[in-house]
C-alpha positions in Angstrom: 91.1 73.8 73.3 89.1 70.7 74.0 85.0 71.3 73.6 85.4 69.6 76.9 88.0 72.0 78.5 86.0 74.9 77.0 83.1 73.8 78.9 84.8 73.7 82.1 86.3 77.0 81.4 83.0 78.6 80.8 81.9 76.9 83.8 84.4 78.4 86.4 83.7 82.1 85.2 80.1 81.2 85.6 80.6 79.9 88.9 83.3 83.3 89.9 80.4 85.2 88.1 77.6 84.3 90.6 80.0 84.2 93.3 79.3 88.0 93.6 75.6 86.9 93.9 76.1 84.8 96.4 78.1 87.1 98.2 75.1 89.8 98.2 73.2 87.3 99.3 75.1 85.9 102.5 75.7 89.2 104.0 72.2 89.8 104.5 72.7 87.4 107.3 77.3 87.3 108.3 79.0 90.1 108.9 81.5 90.9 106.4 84.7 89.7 108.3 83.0 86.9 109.5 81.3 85.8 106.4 85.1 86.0 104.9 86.3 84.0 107.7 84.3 80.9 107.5 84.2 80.7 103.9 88.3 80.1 104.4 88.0 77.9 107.5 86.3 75.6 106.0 88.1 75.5 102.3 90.8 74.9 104.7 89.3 72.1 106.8 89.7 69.2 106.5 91.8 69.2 103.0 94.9 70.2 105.1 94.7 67.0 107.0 95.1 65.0 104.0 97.2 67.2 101.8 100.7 68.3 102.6 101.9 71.4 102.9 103.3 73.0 99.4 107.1 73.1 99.3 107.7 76.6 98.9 109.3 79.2 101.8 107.0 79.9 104.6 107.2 83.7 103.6 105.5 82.9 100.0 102.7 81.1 101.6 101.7 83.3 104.5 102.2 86.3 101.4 99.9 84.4 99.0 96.9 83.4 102.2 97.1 87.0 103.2 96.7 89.4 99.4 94.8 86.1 97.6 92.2 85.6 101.1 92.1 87.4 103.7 92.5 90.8 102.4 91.4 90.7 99.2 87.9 89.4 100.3 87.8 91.2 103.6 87.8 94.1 101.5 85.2 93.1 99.1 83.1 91.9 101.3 83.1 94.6 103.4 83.1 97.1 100.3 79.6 95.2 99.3 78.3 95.3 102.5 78.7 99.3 102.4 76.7 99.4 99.4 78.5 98.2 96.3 76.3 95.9 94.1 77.3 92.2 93.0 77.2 93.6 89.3 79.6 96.5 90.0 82.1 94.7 92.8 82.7 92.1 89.3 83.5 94.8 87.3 85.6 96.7 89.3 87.6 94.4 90.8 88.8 93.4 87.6 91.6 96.7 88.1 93.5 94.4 89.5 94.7 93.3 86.2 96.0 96.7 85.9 97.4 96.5 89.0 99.1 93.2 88.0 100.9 95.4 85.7 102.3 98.3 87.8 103.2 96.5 90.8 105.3 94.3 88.4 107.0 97.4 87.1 107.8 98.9 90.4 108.7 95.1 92.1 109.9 92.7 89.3 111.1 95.3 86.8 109.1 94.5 83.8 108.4 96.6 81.3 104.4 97.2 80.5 103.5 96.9 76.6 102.1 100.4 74.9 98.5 98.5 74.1 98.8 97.2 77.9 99.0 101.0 79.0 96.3 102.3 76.5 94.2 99.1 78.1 94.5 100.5 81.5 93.6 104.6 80.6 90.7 102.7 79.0 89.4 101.0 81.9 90.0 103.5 84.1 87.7 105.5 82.1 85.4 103.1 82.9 85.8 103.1 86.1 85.8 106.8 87.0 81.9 106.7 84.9 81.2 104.2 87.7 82.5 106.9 90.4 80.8 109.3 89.0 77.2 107.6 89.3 77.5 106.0 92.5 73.8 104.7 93.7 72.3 106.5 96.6 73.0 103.6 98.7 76.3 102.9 97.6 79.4 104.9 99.6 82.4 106.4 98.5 84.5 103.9 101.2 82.6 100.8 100.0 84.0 101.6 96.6 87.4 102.2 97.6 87.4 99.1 99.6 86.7 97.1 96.5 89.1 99.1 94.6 91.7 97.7 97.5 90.4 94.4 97.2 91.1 94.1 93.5 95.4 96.1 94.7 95.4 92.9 96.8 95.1 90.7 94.1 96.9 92.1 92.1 99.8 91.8 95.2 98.9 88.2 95.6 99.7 87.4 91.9 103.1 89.2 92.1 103.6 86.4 95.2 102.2 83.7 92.7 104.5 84.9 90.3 107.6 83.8 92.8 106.0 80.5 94.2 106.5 79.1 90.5 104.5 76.1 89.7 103.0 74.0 93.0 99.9 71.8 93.5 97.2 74.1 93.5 94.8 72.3 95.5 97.6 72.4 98.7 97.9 75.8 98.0 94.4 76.9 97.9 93.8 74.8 101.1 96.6 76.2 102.9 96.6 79.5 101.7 92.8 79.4 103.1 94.3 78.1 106.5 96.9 80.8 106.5 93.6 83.5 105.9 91.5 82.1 108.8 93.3 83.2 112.1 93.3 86.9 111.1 90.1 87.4 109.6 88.5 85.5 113.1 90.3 88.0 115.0 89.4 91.1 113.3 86.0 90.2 112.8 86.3 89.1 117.1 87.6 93.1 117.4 85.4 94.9 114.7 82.3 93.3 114.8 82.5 92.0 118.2 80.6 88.9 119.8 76.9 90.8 119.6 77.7 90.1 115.5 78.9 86.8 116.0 75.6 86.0 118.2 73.2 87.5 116.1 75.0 85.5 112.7 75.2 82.2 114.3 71.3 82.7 116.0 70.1 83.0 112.6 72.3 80.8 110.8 70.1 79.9 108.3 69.7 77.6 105.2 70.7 80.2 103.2 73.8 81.7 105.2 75.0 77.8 105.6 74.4 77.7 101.0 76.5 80.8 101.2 79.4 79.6 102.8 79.5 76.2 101.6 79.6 77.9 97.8 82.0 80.4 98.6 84.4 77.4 100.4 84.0 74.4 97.8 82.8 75.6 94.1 84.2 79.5 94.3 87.2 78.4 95.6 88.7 74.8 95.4 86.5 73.8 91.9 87.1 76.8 90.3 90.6 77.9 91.2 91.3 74.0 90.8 89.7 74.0 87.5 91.7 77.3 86.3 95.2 76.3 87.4 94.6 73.0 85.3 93.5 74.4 82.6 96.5 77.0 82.8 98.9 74.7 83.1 97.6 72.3 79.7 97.2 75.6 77.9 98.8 78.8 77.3 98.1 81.6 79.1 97.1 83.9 76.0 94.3 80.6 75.4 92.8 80.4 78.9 93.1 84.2 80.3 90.1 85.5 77.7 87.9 83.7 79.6 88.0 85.7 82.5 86.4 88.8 80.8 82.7 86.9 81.0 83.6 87.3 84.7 81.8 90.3 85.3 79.2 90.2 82.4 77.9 86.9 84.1 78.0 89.0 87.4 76.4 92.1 86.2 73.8 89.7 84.3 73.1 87.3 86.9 73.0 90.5 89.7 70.4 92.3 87.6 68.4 88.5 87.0 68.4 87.1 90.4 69.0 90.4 92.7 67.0 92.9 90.3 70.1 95.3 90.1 69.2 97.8 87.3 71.4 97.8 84.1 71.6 101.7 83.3 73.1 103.0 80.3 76.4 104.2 81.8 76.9 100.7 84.1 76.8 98.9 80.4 79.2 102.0 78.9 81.7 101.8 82.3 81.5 98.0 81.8 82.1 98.0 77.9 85.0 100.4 78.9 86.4 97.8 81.3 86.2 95.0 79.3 88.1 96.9 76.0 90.7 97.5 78.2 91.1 94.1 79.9 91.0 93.0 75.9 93.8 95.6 75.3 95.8 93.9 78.4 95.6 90.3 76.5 95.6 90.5 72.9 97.2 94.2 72.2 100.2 92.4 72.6 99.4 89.8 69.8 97.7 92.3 67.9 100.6 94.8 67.1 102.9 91.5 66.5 100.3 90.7 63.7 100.0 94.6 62.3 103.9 94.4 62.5 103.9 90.8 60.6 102.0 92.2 57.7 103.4 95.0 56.5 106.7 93.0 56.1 
């Protein structure tokens, strides 16, 4: 890669990174849902006056706005809300590379590598250590909700997977637009208008910071950034990157929010990370074990 396209690469993990931050940070003052919400409505506004509509089937795009957006992060947000730290929401999410995996099996009938199996037993260990040292504050649902957030993901690449290649830009802004009208309804029926007065009473500096980084350099700079980069390089090249994803969040959680760093969040992060390195490179790995003793 470029030194120029490795800096941009290292910039959108940062930025995804502290997006979990930020997160923690803005539902000190939003309500999950409606946090979620207006981060979309206004990635969606105004790009989809100006940008048309991707050409793909109605059913794909109203499939990718629901698993990518409105799911996916009204799950995560509401998973952090209930407790779940920035650091830890990073790192667990990150099952949803694992879920990548078996939903393709089950729905697209591929066939998983061994090294991509023994990559998800190894995360997973990782994951029940975090289970079993849940913080005091932290609940049991929060941590399932973020455990759904990273299965809806996963569902929203296996629609990615069918929409083929599109401008990603239209797709981002209309996927957002797609994500809007549910999340302001459930957050309308769960939260209810007391929420919504109390949020926009106290709308803040900092809530208004939150959104607009969660709308423009979370979600059209850095998805923007990573489909480009995708699409010059191949996947095997630019996918690595994503595992600083949660070590910038656990880092930047424990700098800016004072999050502590026990031994077994850096052993259950270690885990998750050897196994997200099993998912990429085992592949390449037994090829080039394979290569030499020919």
């Amino acid at each position: 890669m470029q030194p120029t396209h490795i800096l941009l690469a290292l910039l959108t993990v940062t930025i995804w990174g502290l997006n979990f931050v930020v997160i923690k940070i803005g539902l000190a003052g939003l309500p999950p849902l409606l946090f979620s919400a207006l981060r979309f409505v206004f990635a969606a506004l105004p790009l989809v006056f100006f940008i048309k509509r991707p050409a793909i089937p109605w059913r794909y795009l109203i499939g990718f706005g629901l698993f990518q957006f409105a799911l996916q992060f009204s799950l995560l947000f509401s998973g952090m809300q209930m407790g779940i730290g920035a650091g830890l929401a990073s790192l667990v999410i990150q099952l949803q590379a694992f879920f990548t995996i078996g939903l393709a099996v089950l729905l697209l009938g591929e066939r998983p590598l061994v090294t991509q199996l023994l990559g998800a037993l190894v995360a997973l260990a990782g994951i029940v250590l975090v289970a079993a040292h849940l913080e005091a504050k932290a609940t049991v649902i929060g941590f399932l909700l973020v455990i759904g957030a990273g299965l809806s993901w996963a569902s929203a690449n296996i629609v990615t997977k069918r929409i083929g290649k599109v401008n990603p830009l239209a797709l981002m802004a209309w996927g957002s637009l797609i994500a809007s009208p549910p999340l302001l309804l459930a957050s309308a029926v769960f939260e209810g208008p007391a929420a919504w007065h109390n949020a926009f009473t106290h709308f803040g500096w900092v809530s208004v910071a939150a959104v607009f980084y969660q709308s423009y350099p979370n979600t059209i700079v850095g998805y923007g950034i990573w489909t480009i980069l995708m699409r010059k390089y191949p996947a095997a090249t630019v996918a690595p990157f994503s595992l600083l994803v949660p070590l910038v969040g656990m880092l930047s959680a424990a700098i800016v929010l004072g999050e502590s760093l026990e031994w077994w969040k850096i052993v259950a992060g270690l885990l998750v990370l050897g196994g997200l390195a099993l998912n990429l490179f085992g592949g390449r790995l037994m090829l080039l074990v394979k290569t030499s003793r020919q």
